[in-house]
N, C-alpha and C positions, 0 to 999 in steps of 0.2 A: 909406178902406180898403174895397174888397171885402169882401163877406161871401156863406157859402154857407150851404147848409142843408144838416142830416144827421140820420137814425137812427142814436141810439149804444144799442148794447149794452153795460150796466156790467157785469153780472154774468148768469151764468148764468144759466137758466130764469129770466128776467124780462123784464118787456115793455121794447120800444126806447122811447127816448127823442130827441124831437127838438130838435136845438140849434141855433144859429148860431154859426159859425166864422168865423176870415179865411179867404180863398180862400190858401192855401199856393203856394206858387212852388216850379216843377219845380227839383232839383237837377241837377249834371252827371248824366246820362243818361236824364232824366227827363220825362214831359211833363205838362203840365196838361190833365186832359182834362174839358170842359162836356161832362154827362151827359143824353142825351136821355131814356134807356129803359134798365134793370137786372131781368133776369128774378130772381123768388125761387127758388131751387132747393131742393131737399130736404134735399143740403149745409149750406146755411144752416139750416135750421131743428135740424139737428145740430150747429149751432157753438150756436145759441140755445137749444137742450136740454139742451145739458152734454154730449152724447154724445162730441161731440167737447173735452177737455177742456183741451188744452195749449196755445190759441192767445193771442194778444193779446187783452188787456183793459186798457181800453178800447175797443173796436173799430167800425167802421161794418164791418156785411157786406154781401153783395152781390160775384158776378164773375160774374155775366152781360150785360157792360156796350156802351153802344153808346151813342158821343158823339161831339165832335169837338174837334178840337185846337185848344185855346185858349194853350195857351205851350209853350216847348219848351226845355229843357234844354243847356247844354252839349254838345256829342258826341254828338247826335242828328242822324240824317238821317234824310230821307226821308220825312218828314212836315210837308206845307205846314200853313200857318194853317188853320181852319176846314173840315179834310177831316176825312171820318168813322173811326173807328174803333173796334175792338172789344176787349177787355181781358178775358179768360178768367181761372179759378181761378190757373193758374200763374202766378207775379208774377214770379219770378225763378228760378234758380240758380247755381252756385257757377262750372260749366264747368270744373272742375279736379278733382272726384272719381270713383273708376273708372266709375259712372255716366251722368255726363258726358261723359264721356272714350270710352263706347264705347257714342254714340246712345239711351243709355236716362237722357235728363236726367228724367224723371217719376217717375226713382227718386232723385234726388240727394239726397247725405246732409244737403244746408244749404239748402233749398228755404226757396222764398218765395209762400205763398198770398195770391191777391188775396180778402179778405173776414172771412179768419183769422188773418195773422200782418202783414197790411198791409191799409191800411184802402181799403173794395172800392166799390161802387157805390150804396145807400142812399143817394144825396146829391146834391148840384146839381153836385158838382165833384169829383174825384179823381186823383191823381198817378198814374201807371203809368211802370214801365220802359218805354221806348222799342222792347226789344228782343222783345219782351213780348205787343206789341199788336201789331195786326194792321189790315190795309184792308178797310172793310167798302162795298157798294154803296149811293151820293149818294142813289139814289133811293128804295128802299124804305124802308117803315114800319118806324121803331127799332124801336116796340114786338113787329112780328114776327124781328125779327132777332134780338134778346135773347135765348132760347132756345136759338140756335145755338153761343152761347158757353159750355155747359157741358154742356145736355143733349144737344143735337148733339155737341160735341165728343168725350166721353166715351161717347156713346151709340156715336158712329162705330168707337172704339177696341174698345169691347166688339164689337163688330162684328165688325171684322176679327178680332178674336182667336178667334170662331166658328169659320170658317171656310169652307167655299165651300158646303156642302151645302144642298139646295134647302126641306128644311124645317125651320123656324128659328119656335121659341117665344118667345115677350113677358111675362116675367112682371110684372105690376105696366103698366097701359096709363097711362103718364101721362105728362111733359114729354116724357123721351127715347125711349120707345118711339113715340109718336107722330111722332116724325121718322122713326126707325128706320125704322116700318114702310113709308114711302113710299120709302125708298132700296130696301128689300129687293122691292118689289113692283116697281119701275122696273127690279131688278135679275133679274125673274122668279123670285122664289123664292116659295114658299108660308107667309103668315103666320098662326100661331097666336099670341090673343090668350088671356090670362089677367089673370083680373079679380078682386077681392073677390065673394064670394059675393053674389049677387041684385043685383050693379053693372048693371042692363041697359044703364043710360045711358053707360057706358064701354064694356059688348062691340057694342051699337051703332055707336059713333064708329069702331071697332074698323075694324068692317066696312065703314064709311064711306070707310075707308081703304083698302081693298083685300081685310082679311084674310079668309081664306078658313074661317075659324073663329074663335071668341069663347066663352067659358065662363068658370068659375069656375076657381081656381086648383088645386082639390081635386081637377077631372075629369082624365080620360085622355081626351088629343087624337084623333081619330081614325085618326092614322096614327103611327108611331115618327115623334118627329122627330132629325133630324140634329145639330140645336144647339139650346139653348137658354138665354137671357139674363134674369136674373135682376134688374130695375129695382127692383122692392119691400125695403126694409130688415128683410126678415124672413126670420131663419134657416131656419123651416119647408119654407119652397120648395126649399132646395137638394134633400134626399131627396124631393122630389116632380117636379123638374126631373129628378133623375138616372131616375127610375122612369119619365119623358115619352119618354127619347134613348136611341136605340137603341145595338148594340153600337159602339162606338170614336165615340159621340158624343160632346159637349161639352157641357161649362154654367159658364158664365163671370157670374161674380158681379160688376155693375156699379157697387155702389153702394163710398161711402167709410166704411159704417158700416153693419151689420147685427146682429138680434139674435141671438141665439146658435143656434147649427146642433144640433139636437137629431141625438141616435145614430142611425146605420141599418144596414141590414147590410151587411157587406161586398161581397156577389152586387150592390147597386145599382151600383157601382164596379166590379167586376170588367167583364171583356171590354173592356178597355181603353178604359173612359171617361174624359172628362177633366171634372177640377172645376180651374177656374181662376179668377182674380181680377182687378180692373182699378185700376192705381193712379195716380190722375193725368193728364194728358194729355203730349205733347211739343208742341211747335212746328211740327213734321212734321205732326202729324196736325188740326192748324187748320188749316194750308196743305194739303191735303188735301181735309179736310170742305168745308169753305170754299167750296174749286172745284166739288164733285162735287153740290152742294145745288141750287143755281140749274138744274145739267143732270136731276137728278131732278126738278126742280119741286114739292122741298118748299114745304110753305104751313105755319104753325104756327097754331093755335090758342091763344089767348090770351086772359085775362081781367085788362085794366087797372086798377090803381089809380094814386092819387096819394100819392105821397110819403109823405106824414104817414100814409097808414092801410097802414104794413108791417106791423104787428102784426094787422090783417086779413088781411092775404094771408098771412100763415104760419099766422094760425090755420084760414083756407080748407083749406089745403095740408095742415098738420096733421092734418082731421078729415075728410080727401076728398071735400071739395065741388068740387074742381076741376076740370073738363075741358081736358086741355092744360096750361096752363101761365101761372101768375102773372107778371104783368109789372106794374113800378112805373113811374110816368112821372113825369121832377122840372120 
């Protein structure tokens, strides 16, 4: 019998556990996929915080995944043996609720997360729906492709959700702003970074990237900007976002969990700003980012572990020692 290995999450706020399993066998629609490379996303550390509180337990997390096809299911096509692929948070949904039904599957009422309510990438092996995953490029480094699968992905959505204007803030420089900000600079737009107070070594990398500013989260940028994206899970920023963006600009809240949005006055809102949120990704917007990364010439930065030290890389990520983006390698 095969056997895999896995970080399990038993219980909330407590450290992973690593076990060995039999390697499971794909169902009708399902495929086995040998894990190369699993980014840790912030996501995750809110499934292992409690913050996020309703998922499966027992759980392996992890859906930032980039492996290859090692069996294949029933009613699957389109997926040879040993070709690469990528397996994002979205695991599944239902395809019959209004939803569904009218191109907003990332709101579906019977969703299936990969890392929270199916068990995600932490592991040498793991099942994904077929319809799910996606082709990722033979040749590049897994471990830089990892990040594309959630913080890219989601990072891309909050994106568009901005809108077209040329100056465009980064609250929180970390996984997904770090793509962002090379799509947005290939896209000629001007980027403002925002960082933890005295982070030099993030408004640095900032600027490394293009951005044409870098500061603490508490400054005023030097021009109004147009939009701005809120990556950090701290409710503070929004009234400090909305006080950044000028009349009838945007601030689109990226994350899937945030602390709570203290008061502010109504004047920060008025003139027809928009405070919006981002939930999920679709399918669409994989096949999307996906294409558009390689003609950017994003590059991620990354800092690898192995396997067994996942409770290192979230508590990196946890206490922002991270530049870029944790990736585990099995």
């Amino acid at each position: 019998m095969s056997v895999m290995r896995a970080m399990v999450l038993e219980a909330r706020r407590s450290p992973l556990k690593l076990y060995e399993r039999p390697v499971p066998a794909p169902a009708a629609g399902e495929i086995l996929v040998e894990i190369e490379a699993c980014g840790v996303c912030r996501t995750d550390l809110h499934v292992v915080d409690g913050e996020l509180p309703d998922g499966k337990l027992p759980i392996v997390p992890g859906h930032e995944i980039v492996g290859r096809v090692a069996a294949v299911g029933e009613e699957v096509t389109g997926f040879a043996p040993r070709a690469r692929v990528g397996v994002p948070w979205l695991g599944a949904t239902c395809g019959i609720c209004p939803y569904c039904r009218s191109n907003r599957e990332n709101l579906c009422d019977t969703p299936q997360f990969t890392g929270y309510t199916r068990d995600g990438g932490y592991a040498s092996h793991t099942l994904a729906d077929g319809r799910y995953a996606f082709p990722l490029p033979e040749s590049a480094d897994a471990a830089a492709l990892a990040p594309l699968l959630c913080a890219g992905l989601i990072g891309w959505r909050s994106y568009r959700m901005a809108g077209e204007g040329k100056a465009l803030g980064l609250y929180g420089f970390g996984a997904a702003a770090h793509i962002l900000a090379q799509v947005a600079v290939w896209q000629g737009r001007r980027v403002y970074a925002f960082t933890r107070e005295g982070d030099t070594a993030a408004q640095n990398f900032a600027r490394s990237l293009g951005a044409v500013w870098a500061g603490s989260s508490d400054e005023a940028p030097p021009e109004p900007l147009d939009a701005a994206i809120i990556f950090a899970p701290v409710g503070a920023l929004v009234p400090a976002a909305l006080r950044a963006v000028k009349k009838g600009g945007r601030v689109v809240c990226g994350g899937i969990h945030m602390s709570d949005i203290p008061s502010f006055p109504y004047a920060l809102l008025w003139e027809e700003r928009h405070l919006l949120s981002v939930a999920n990704l679709t399918r669409q917007d994989a096949r999307e980012f996906l294409a558009i990364a390689p003609k950017a010439g994003v590059h991620t930065e990354v800092t690898r572990y192995p396997l067994a030290r996942a409770n290192d890389a979230l508590n990196d990520l946890r206490t922002g020692r991270l530049q870029g983006a944790a990736v585990l390698i099995s």
